[in-house]
DRENTORKOL-3810 file (N, C-alpha, C; in nm, 4 decimals):
REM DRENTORKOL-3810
@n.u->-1.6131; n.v->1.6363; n.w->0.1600; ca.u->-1.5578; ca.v->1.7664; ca.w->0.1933; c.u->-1.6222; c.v->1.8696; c.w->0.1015
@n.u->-1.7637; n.v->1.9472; n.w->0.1468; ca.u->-1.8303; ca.v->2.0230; ca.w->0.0308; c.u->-1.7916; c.v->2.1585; c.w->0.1365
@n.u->-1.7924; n.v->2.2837; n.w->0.1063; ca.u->-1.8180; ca.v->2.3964; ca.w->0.1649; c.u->-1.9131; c.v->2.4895; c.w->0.0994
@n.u->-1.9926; n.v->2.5771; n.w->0.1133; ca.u->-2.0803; ca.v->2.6289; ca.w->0.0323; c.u->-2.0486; c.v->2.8035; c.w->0.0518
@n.u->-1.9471; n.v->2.8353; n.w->0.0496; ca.u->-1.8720; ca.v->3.0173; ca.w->0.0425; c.u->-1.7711; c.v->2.9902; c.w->-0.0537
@n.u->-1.7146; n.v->2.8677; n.w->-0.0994; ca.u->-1.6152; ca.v->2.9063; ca.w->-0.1936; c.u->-1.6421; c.v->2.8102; c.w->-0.3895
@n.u->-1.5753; n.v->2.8306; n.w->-0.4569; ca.u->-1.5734; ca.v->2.7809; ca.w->-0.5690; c.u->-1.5436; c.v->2.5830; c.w->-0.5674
@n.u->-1.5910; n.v->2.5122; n.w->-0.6369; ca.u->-1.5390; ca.v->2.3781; ca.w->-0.5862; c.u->-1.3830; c.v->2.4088; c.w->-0.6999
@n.u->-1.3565; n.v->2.4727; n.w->-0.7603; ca.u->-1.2273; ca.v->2.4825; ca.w->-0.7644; c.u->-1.1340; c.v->2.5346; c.w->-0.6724
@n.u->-1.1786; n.v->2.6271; n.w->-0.5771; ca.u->-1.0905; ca.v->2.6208; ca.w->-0.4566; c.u->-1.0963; c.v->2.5463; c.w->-0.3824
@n.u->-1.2197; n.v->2.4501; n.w->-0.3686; ca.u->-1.2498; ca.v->2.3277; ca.w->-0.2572; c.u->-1.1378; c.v->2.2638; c.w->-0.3070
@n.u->-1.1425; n.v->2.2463; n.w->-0.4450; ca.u->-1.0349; ca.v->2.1014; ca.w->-0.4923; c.u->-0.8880; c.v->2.1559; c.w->-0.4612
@n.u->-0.8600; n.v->2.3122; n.w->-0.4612; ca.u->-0.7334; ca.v->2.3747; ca.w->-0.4400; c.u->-0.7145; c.v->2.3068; c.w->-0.2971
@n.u->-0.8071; n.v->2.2945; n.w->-0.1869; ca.u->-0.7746; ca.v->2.2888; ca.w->-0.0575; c.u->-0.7306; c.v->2.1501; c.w->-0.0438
@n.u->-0.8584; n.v->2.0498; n.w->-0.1353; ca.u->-0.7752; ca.v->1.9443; ca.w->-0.1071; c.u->-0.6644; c.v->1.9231; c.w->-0.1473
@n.u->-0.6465; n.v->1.9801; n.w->-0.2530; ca.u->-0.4162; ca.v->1.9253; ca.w->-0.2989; c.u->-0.4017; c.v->1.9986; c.w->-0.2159
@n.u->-0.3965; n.v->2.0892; n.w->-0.1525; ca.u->-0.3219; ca.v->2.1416; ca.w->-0.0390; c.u->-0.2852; c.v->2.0560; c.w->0.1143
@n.u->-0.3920; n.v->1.9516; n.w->0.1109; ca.u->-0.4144; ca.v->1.8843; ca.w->0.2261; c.u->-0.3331; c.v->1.7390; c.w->0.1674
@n.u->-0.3520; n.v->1.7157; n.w->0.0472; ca.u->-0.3025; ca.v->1.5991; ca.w->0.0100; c.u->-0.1735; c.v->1.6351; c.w->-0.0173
@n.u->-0.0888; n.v->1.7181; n.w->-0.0360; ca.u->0.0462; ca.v->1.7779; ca.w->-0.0257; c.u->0.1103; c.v->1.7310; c.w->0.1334
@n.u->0.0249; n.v->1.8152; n.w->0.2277; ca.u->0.0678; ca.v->1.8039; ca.w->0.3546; c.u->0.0986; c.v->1.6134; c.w->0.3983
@n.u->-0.0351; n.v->1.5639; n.w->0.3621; ca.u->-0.0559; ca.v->1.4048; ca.w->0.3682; c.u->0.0453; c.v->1.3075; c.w->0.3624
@n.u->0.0855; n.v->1.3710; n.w->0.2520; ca.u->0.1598; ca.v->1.2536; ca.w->0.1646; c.u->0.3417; c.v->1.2835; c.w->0.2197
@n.u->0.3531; n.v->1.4091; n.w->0.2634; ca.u->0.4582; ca.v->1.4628; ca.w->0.3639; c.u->0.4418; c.v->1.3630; c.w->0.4738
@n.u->0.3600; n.v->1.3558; n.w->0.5242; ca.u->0.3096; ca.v->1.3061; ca.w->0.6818; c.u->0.3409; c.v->1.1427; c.w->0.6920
@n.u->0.2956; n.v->1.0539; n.w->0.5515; ca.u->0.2667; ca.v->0.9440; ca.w->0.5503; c.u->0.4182; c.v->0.8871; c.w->0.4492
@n.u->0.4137; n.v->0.9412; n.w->0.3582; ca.u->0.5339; ca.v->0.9243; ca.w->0.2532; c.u->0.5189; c.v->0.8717; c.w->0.1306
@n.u->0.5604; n.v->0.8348; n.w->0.0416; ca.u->0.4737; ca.v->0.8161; ca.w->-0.1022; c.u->0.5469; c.v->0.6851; c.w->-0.1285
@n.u->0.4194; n.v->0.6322; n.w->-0.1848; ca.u->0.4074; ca.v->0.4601; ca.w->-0.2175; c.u->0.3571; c.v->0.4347; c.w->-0.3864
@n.u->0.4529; n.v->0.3548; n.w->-0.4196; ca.u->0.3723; ca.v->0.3505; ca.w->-0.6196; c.u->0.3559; c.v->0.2524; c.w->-0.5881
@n.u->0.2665; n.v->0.2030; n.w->-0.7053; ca.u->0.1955; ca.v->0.0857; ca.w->-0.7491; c.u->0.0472; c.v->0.0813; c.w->-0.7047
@n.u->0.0133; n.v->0.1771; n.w->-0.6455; ca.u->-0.1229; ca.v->0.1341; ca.w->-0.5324; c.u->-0.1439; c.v->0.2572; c.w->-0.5215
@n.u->-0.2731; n.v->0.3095; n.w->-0.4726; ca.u->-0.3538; ca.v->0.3828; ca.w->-0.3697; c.u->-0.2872; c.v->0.4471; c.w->-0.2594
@n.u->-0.2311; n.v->0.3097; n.w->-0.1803; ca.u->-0.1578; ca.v->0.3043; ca.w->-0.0536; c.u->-0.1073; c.v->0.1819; c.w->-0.0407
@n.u->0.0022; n.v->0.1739; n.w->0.0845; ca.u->0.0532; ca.v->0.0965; ca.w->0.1102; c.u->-0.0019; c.v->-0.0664; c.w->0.1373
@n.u->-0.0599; n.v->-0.1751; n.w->0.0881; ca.u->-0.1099; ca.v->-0.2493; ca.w->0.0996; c.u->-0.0852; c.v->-0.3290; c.w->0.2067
@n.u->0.0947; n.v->-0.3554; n.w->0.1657; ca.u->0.1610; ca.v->-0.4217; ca.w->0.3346; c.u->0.1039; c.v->-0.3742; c.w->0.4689
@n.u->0.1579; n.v->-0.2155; n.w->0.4297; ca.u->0.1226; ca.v->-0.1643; ca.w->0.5893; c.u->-0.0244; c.v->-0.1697; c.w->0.6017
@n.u->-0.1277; n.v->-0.1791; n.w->0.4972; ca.u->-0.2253; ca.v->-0.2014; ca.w->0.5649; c.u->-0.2886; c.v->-0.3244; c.w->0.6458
@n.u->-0.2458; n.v->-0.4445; n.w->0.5379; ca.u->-0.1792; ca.v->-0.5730; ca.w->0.5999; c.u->-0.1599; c.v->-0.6497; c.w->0.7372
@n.u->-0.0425; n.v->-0.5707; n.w->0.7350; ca.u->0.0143; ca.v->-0.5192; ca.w->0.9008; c.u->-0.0215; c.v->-0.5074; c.w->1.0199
@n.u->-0.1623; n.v->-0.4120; n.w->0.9640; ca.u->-0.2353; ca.v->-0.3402; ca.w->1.0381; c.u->-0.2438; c.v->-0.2149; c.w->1.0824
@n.u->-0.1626; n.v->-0.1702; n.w->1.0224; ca.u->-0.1363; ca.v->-0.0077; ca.w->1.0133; c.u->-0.3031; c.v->0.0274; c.w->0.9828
@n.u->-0.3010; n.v->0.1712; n.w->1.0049; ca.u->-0.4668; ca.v->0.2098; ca.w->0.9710; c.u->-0.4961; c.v->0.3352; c.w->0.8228
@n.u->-0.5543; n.v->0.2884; n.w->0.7724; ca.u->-0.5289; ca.v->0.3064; ca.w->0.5968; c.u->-0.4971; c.v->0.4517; c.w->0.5395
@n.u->-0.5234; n.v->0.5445; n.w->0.6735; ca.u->-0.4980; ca.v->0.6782; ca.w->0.7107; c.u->-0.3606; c.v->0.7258; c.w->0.6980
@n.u->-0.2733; n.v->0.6419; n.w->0.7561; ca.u->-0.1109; ca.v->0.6621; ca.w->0.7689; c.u->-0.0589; c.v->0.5512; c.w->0.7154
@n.u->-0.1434; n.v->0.4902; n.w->0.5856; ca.u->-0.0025; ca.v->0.4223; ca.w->0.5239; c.u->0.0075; c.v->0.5195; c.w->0.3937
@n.u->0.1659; n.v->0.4742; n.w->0.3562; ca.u->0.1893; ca.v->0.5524; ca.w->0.2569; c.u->0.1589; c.v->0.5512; c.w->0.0897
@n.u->0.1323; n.v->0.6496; n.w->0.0578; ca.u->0.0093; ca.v->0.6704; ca.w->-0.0610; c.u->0.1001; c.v->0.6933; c.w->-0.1853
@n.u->0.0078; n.v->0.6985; n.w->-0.3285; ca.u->0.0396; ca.v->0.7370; ca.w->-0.4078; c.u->-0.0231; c.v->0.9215; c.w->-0.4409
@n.u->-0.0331; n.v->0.9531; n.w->-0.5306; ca.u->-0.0242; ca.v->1.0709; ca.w->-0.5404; c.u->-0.2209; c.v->1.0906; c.w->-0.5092
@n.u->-0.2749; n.v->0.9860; n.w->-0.6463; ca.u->-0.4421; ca.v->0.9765; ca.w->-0.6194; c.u->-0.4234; c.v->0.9412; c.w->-0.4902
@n.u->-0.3729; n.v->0.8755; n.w->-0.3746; ca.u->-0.4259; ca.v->0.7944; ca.w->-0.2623; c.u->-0.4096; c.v->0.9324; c.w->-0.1660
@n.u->-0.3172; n.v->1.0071; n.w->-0.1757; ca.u->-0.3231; ca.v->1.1450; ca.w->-0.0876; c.u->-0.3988; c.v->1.2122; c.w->-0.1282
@n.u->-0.4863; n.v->1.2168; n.w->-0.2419; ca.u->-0.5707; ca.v->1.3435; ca.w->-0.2539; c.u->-0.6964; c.v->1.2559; c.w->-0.2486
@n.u->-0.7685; n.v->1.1516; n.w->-0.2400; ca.u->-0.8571; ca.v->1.0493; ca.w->-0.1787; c.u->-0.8698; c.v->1.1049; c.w->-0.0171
@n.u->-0.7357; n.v->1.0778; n.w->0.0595; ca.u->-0.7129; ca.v->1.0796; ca.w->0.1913; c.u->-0.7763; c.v->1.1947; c.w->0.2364
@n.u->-0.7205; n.v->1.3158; n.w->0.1872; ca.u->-0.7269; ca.v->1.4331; ca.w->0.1838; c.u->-0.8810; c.v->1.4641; c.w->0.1763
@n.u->-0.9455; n.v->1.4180; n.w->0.0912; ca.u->-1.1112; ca.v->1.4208; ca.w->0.0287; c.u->-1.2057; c.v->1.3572; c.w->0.1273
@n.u->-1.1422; n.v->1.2417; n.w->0.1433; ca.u->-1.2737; ca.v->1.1745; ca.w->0.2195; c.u->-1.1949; c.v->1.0410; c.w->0.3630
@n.u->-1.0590; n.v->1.0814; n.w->0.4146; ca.u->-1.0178; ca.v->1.0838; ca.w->0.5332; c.u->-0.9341; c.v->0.9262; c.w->0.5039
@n.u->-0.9402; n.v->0.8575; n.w->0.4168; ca.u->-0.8502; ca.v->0.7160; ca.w->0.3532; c.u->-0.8327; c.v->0.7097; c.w->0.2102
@n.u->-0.7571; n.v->0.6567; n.w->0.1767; ca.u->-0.6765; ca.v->0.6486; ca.w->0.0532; c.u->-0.7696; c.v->0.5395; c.w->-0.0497
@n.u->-0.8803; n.v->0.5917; n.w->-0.0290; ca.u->-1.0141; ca.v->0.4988; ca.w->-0.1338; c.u->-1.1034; c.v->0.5743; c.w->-0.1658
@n.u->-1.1409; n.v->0.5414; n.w->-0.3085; ca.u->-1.2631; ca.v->0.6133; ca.w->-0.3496; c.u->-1.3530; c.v->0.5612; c.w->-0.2443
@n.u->-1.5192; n.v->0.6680; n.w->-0.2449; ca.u->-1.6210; ca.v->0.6490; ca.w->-0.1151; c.u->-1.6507; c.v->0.5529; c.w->-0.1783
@n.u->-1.7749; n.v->0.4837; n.w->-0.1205; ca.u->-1.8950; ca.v->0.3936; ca.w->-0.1499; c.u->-2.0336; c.v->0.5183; c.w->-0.2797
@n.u->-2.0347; n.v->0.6023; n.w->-0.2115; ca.u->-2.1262; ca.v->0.6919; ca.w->-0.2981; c.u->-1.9697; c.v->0.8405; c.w->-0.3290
@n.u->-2.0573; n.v->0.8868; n.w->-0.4254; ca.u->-1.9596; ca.v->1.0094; ca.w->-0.4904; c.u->-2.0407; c.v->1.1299; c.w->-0.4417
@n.u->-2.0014; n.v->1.2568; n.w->-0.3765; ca.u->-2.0407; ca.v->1.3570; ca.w->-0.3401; c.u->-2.1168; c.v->1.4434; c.w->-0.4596
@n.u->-2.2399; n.v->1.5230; n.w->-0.4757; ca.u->-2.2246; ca.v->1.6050; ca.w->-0.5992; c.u->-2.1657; c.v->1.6502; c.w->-0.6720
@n.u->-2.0654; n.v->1.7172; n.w->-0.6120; ca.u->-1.9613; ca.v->1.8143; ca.w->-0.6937; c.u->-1.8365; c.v->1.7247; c.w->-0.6372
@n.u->-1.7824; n.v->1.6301; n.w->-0.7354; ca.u->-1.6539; ca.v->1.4994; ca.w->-0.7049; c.u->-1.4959; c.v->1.6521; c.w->-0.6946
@n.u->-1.4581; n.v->1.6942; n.w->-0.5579; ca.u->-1.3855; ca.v->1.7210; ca.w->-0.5746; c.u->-1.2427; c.v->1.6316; c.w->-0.6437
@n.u->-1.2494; n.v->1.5319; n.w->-0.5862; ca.u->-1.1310; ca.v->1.4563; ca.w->-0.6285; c.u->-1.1517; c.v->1.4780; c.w->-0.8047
@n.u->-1.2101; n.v->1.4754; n.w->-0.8631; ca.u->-1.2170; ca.v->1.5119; ca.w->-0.9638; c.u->-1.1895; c.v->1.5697; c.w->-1.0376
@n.u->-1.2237; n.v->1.7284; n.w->-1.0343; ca.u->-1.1590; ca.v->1.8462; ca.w->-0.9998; c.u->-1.0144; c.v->1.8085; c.w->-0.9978
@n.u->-0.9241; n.v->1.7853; n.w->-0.8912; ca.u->-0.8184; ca.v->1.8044; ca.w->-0.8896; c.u->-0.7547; c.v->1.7078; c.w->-0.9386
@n.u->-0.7834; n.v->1.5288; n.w->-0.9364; ca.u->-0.7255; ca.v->1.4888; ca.w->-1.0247; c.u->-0.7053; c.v->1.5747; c.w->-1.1983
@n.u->-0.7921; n.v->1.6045; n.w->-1.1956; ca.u->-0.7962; ca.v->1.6460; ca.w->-1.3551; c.u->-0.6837; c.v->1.7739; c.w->-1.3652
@n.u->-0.6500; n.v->1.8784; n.w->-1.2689; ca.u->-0.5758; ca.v->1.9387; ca.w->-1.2601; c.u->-0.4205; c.v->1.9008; c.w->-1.2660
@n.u->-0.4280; n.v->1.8441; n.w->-1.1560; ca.u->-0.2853; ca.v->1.7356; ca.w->-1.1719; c.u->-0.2739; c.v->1.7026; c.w->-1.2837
@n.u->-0.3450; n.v->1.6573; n.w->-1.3496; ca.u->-0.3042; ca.v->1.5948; ca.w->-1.4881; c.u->-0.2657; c.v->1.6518; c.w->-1.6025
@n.u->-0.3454; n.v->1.7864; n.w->-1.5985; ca.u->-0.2796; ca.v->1.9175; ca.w->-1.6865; c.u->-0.1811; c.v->1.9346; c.w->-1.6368
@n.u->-0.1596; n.v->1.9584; n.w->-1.5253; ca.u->0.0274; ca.v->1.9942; ca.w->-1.4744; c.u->0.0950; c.v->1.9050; c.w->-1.4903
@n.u->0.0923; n.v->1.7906; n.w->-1.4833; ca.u->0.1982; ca.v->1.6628; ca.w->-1.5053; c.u->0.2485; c.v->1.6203; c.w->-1.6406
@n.u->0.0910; n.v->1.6232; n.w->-1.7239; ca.u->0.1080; ca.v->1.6000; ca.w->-1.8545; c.u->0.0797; c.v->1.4895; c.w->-1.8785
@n.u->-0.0101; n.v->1.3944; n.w->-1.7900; ca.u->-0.0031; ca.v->1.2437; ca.w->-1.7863; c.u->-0.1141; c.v->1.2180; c.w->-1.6710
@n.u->-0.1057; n.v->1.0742; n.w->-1.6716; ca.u->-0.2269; ca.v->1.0962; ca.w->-1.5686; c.u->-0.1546; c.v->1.0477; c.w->-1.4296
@n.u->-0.2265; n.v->1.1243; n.w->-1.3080; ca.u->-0.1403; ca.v->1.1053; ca.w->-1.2175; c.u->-0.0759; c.v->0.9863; c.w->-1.1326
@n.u->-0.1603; n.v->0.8509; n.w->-1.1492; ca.u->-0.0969; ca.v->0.7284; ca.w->-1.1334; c.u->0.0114; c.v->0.7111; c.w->-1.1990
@n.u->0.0159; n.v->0.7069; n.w->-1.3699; ca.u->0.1445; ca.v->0.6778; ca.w->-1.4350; c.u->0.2435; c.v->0.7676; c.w->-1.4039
@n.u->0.1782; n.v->0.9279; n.w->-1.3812; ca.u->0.3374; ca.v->0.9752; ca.w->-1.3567; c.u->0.4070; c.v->0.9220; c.w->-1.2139
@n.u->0.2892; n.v->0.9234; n.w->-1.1134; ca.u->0.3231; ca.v->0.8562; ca.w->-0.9945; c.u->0.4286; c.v->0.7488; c.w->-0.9754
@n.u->0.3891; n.v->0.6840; n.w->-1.0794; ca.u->0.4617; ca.v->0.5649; ca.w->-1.0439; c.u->0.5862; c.v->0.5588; c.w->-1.1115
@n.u->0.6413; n.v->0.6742; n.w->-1.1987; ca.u->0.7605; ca.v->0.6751; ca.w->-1.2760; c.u->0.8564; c.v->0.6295; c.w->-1.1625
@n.u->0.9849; n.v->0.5167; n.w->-1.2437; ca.u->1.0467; ca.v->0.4439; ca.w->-1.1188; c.u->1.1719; c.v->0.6282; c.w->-1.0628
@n.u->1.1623; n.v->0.7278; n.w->-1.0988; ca.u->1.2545; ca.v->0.8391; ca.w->-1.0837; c.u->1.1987; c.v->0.9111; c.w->-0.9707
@n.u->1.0435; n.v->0.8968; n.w->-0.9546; ca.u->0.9408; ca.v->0.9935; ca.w->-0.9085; c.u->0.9909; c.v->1.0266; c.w->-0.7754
@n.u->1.0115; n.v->1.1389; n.w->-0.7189; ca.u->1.0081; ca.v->1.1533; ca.w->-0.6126; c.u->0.9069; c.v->1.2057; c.w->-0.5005
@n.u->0.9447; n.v->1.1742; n.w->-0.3768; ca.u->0.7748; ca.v->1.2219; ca.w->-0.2937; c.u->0.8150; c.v->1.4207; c.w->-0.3021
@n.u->0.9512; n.v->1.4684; n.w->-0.3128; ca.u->0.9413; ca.v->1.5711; ca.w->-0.3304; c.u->0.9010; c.v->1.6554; c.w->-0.4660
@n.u->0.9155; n.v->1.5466; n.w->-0.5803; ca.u->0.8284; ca.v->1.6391; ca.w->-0.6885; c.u->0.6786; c.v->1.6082; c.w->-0.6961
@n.u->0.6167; n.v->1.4791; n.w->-0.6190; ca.u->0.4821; ca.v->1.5236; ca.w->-0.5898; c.u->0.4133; c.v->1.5882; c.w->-0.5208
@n.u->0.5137; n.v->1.5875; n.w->-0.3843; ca.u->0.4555; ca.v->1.7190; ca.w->-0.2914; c.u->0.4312; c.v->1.7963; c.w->-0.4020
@n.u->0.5401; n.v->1.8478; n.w->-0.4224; ca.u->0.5714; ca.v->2.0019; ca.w->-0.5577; c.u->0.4379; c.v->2.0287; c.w->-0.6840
@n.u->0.4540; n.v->1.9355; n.w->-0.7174; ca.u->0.2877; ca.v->1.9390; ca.w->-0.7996; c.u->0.1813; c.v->1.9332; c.w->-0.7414
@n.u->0.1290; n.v->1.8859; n.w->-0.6366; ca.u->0.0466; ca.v->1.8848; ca.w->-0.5629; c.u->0.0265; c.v->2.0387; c.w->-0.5144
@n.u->0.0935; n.v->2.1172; n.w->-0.4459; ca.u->0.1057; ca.v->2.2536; ca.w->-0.4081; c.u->0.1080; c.v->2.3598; c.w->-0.5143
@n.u->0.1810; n.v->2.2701; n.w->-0.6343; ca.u->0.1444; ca.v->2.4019; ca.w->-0.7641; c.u->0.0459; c.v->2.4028; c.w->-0.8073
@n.u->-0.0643; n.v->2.2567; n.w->-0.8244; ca.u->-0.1657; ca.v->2.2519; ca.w->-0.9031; c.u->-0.2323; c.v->2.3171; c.w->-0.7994
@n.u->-0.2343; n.v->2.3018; n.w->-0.6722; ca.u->-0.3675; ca.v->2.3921; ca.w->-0.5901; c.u->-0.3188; c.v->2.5368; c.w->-0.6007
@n.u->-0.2266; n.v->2.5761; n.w->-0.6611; ca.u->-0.1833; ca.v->2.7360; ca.w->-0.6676; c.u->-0.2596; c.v->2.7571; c.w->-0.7999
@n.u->-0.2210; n.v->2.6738; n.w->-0.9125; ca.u->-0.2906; ca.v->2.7018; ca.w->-1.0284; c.u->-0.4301; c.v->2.6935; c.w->-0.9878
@n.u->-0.5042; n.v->2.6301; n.w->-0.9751; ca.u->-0.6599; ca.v->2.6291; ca.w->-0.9411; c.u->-0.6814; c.v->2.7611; c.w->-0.8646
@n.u->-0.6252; n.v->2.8129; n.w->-0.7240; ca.u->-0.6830; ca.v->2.9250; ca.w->-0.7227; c.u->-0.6851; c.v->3.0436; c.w->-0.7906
@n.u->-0.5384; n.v->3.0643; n.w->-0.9009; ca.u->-0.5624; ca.v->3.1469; ca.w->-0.9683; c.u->-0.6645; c.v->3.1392; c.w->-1.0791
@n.u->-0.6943; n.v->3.0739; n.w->-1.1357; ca.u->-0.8198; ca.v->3.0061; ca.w->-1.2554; c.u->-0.9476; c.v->3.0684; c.w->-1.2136
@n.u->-0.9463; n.v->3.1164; n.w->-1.0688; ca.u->-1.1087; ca.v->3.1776; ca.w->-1.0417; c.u->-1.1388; c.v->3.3004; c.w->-1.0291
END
């Protein structure tokens, strides 16, 4: 997901914005990426439910996995690293706090892409 009119800090804003929506869509899963069962299952790796990295993966490059090759400018990068200033932690461990809810990661997810666009 590269665009070449905006900052890759707003690229990375767009993806938490998309990985916000995602993780709404699919529902939030700790311990993992994504849901392993449902992938299992046979569910398709798109709509199982993610952790906080596995929605902004999804969001980046269309499944809840790092690529095979890394784009120039690693948005996921970018915004992991953002998340992590906002959380205070890194976003798997906070992810997986047993309290965590999918509504305070939506919530960080949508603030950190608010913080990133103001930063430019």
């Amino acid at each position: 997901m590269t665009t070449t009119d905006t900052t890759p800090a707003v690229q990375a804003a767009d993806v938490l914005d998309k990985a916000a929506e995602h993780l709404l869509e699919v529902g939030l899963h700790k311990g993992y990426l994504y849901d392993e069962q449902q992938a299992l299952d046979g569910l398709a790796l798109n709509r199982c439910k993610v952790d906080a990295v596995g929605a902004i993966l999804a969001a980046a490059y269309g499944q809840p996995r790092y690529p095979a090759t890394e784009p120039v400018i690693n948005l996921t990068d970018i915004a992991l690293d953002a998340l992590e200033a906002k959380v205070g932690a890194p976003p798997v461990v906070w992810n997986d706090e047993t309290e965590r809810t999918v509504d305070e990661v939506f919530d960080a997810l949508a603030a950190t892409a608010a913080r990133l666009r103001e930063s430019v």
